[in-house]
VOZA-94912 format. One record per residue: x, y negated, z negated of N, C-alpha, C in turn; residue number from 0. Coordinates in nm, 3 decimals. Atoms other than C-alpha are relative to their C-alpha. Example, Ala and Ser with C-alpha at 12.3 -4.5 7.8 and 13.67 -1.06 7.14 Angstrom:
[[0.089,0.119,0.000],[1.230,0.450,-0.780],[0.090,-0.120,0.000],0];
[[-0.082,0.119,0.006],[1.367,0.106,-0.714],[-0.077,-0.109,-0.073],1];
REM end
This chain:
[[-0.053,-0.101,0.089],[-0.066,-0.882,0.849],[0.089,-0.065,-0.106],0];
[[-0.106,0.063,0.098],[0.178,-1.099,0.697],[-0.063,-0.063,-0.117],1];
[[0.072,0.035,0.143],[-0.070,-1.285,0.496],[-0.069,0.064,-0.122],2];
[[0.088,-0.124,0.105],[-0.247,-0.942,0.345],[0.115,0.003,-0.064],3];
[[-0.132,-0.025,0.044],[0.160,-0.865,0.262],[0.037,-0.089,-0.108],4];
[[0.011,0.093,0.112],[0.194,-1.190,0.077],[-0.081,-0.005,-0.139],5];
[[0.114,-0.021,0.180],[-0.124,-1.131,-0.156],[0.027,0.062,-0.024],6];
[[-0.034,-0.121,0.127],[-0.019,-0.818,-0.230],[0.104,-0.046,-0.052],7];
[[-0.124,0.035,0.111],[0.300,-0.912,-0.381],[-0.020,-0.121,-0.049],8];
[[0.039,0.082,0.107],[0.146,-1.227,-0.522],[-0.092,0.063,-0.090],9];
[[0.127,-0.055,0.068],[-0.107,-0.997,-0.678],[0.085,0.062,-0.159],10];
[[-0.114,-0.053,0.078],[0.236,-0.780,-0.870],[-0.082,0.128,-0.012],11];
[[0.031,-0.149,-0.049],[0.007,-0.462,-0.893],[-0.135,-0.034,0.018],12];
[[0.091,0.012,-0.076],[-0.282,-0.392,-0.698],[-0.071,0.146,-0.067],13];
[[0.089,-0.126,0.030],[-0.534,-0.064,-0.703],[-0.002,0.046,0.170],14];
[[0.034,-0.085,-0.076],[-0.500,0.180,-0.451],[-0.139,0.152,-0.007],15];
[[0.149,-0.102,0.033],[-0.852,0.443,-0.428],[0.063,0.087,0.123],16];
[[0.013,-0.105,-0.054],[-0.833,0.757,-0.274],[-0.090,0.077,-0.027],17];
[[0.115,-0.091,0.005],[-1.097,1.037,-0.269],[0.048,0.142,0.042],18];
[[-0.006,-0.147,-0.062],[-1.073,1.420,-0.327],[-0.176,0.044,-0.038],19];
[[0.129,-0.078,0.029],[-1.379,1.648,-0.335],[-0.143,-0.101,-0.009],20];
[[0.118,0.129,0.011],[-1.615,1.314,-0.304],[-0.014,-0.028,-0.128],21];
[[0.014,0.031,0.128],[-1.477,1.233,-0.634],[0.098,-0.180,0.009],22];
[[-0.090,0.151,-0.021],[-1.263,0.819,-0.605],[0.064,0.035,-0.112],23];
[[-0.145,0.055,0.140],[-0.923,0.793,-0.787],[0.041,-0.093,0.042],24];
[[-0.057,0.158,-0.060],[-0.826,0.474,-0.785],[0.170,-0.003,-0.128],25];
[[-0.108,0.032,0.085],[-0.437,0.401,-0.948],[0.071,-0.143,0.026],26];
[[-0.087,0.119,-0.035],[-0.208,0.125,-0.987],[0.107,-0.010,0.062],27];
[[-0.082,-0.020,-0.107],[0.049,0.032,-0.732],[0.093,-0.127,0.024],28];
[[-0.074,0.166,-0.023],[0.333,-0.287,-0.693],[0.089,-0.018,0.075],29];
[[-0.082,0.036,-0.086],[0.521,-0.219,-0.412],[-0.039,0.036,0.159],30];
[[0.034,0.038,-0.107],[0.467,-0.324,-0.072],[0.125,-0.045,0.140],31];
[[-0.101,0.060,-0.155],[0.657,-0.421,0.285],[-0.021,-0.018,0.100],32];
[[-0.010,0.006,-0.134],[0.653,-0.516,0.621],[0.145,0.096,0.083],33];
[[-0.120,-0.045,-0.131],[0.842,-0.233,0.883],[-0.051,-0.019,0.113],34];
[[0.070,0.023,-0.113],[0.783,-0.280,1.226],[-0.115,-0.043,0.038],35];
[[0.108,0.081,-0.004],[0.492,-0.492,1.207],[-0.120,0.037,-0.086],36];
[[0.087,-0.060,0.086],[0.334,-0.301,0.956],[0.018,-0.009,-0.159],37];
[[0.000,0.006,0.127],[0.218,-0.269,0.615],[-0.009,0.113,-0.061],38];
[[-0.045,-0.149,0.025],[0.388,0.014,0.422],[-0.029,-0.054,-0.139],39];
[[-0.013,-0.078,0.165],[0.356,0.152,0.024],[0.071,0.086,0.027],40];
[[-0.089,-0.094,0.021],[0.536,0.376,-0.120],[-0.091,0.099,-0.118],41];
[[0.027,-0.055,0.074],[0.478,0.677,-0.313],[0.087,0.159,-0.058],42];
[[-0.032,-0.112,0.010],[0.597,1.005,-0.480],[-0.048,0.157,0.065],43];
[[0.066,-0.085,-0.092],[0.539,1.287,-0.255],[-0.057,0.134,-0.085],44];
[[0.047,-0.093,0.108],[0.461,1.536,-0.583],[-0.123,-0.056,-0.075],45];
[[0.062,0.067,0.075],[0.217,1.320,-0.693],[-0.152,0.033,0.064],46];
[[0.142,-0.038,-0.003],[-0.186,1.385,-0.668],[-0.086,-0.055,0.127],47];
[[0.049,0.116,-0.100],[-0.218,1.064,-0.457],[0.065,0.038,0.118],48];
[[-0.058,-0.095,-0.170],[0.005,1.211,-0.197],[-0.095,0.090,0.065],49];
[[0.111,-0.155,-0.125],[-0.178,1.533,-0.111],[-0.133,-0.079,0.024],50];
[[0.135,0.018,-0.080],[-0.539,1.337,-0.114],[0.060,-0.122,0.104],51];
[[0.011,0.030,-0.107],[-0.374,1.074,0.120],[0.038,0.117,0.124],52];
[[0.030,-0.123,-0.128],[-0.305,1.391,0.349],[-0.031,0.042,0.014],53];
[[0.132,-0.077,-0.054],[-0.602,1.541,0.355],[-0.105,-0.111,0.006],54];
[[0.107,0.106,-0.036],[-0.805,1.241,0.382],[0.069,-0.125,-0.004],55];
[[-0.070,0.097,-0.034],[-0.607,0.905,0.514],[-0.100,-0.087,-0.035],56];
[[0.138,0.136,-0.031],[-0.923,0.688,0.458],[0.051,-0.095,-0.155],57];
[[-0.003,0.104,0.098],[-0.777,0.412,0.170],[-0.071,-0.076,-0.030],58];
[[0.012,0.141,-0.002],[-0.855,0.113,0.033],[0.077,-0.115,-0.126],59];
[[-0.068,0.097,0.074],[-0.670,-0.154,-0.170],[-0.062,-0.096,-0.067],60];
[[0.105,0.105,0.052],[-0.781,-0.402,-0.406],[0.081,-0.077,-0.115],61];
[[-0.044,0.040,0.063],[-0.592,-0.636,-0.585],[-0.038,-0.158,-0.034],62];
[[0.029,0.088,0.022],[-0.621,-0.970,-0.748],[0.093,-0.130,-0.027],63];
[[-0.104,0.040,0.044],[-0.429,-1.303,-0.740],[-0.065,-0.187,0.005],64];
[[0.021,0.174,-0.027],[-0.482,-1.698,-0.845],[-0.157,-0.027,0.040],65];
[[0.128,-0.024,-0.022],[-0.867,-1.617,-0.843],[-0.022,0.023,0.162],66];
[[0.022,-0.055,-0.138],[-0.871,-1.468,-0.516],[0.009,0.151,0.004],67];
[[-0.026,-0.153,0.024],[-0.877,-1.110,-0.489],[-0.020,0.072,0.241],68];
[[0.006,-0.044,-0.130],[-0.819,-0.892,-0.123],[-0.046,0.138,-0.007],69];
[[0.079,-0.154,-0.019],[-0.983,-0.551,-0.014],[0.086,0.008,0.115],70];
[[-0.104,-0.031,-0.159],[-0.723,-0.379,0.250],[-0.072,0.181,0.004],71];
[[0.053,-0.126,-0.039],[-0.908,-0.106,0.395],[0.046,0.094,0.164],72];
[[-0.063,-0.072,-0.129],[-0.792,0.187,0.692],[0.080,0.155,-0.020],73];
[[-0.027,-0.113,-0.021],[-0.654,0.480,0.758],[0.202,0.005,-0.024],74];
[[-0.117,0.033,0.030],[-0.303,0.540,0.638],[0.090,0.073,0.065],75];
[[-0.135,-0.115,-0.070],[0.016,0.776,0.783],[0.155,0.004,-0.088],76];
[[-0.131,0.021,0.004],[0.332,0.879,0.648],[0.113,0.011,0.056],77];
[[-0.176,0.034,-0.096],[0.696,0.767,0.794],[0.063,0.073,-0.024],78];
[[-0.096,-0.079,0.098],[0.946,1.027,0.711],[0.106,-0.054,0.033],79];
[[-0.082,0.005,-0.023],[1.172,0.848,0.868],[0.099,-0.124,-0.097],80];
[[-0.087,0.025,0.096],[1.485,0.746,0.655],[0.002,-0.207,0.046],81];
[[-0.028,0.151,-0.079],[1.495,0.357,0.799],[-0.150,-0.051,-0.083],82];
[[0.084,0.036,0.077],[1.117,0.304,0.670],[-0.024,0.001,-0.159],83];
[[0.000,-0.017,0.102],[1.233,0.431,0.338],[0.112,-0.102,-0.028],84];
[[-0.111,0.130,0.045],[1.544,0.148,0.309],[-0.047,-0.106,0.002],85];
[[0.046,0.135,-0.002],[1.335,-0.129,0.401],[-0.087,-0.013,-0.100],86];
[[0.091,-0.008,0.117],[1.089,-0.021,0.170],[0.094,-0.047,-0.130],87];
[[-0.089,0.015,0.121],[1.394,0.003,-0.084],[0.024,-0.159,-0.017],88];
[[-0.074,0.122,-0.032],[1.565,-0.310,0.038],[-0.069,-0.128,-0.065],89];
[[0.104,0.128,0.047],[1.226,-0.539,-0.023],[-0.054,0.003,-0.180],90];
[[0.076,-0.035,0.118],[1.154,-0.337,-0.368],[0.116,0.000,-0.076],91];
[[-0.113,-0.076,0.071],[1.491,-0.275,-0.566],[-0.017,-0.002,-0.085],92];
[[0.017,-0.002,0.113],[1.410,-0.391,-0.847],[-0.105,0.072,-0.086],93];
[[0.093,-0.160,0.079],[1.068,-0.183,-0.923],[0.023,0.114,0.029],94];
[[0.028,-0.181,-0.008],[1.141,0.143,-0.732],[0.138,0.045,-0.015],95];
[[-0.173,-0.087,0.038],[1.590,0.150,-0.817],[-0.076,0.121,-0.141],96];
[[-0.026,-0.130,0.162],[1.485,0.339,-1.179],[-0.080,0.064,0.053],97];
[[0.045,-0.151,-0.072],[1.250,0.596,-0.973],[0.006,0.059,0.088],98];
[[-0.011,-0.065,-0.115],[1.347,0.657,-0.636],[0.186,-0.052,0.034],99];
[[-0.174,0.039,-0.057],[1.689,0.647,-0.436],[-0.073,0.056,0.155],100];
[[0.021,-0.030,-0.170],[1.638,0.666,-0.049],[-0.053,0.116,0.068],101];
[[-0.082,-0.110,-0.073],[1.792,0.994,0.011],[-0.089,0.158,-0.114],102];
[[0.039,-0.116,0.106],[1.586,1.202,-0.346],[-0.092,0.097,0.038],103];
[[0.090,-0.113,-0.017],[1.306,1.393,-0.135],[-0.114,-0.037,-0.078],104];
[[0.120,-0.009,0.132],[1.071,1.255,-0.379],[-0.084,-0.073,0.083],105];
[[0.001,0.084,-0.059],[1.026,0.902,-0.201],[-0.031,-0.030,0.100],106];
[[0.026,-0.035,-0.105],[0.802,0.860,0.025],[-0.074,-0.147,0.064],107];
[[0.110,0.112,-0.029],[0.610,0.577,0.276],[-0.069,0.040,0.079],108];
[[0.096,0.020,-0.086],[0.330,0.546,0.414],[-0.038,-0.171,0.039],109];
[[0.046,0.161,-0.050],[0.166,0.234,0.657],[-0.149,0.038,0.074],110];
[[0.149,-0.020,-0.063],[-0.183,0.165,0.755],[0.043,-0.030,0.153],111];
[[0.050,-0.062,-0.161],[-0.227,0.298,1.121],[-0.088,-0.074,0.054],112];
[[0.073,0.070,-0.012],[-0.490,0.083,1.120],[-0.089,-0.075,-0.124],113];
[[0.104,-0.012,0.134],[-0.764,-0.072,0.891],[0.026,-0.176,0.015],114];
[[0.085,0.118,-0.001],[-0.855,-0.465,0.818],[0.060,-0.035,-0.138],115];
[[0.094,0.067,0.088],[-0.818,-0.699,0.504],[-0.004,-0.125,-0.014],116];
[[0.068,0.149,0.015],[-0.966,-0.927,0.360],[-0.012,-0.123,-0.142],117];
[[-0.023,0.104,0.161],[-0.911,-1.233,0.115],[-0.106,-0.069,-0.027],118];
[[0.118,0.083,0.050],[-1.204,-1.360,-0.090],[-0.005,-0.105,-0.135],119];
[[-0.012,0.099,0.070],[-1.284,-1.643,-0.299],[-0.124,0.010,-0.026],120];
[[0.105,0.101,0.004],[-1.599,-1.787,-0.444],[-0.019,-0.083,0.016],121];
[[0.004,0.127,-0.083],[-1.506,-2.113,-0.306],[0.034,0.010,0.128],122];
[[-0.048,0.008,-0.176],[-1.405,-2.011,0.075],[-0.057,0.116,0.023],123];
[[0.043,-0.125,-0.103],[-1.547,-1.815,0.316],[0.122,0.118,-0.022],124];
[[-0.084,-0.159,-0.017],[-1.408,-1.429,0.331],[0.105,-0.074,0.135],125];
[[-0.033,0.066,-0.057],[-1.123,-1.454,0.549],[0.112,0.199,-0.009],126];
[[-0.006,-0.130,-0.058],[-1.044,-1.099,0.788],[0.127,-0.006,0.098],127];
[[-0.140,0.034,-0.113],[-0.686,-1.022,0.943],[-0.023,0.197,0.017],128];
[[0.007,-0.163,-0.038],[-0.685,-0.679,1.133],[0.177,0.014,-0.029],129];
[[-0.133,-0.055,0.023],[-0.366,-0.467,1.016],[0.037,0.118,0.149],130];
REM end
């Protein structure tokens, strides 16, 4: 997990996809963390991408870094709890201080529950860490 965690924040923003109505929205996304052995995002809980991750948890990630690019695919959940939202803060301050504060109701994380990824190259074999 730690090494998917690393590309993403060597990546600086990534692409998160979601799916409503069997239609893919994919947006951009640059903050990332390890809580409890997991790999959390963050997001605004008013936001479009919120409600389709709670009616359909099925993600996938896709970002690119140093000609390598990773696919993080799984099922996602959100934390409400105030401790997953400080660490989130703690590791991010500098992109999410000018839009979130801990405590605003807005601010929200989620962590894959499960799901897989994977770092690829055209010079190295694919290379698969379960989350």
């Amino acid at each position: 997990m730690k090494e998917a965690l690393e590309f993403l924040k060597s990546c600086g923003t990534f692409y998160l996809a979601t799916e409503e109505d069997g239609q893919p929205h994919v947006r951009p996304f640059g903050a990332v963390c390890e809580f409890e052995g997991k790999l959390y995002f963050v997001t605004n809980n008013k936001k479009n991408v919120y409600n389709q991750m709670m009616k359909n948890g099925k993600v996938e990630i896709c970002g690119m870094s140093k000609g390598k690019w990773i696919r993080v695919e799984g099922t996602v959940k959100e934390d409400l709890r105030r401790e997953a939202r400080v660490a989130m803060m703690d590791d991010n301050t500098a992109a999410l201080s000018s839009m979130y504060t801990v405590d605003d109701n807005l601010m929200t994380v989620l962590y894959f529950e499960n799901g897989a990824a994977t770092i690829y190259s055209f010079t190295e074999d694919p290379k698969t860490v379960t989350l």
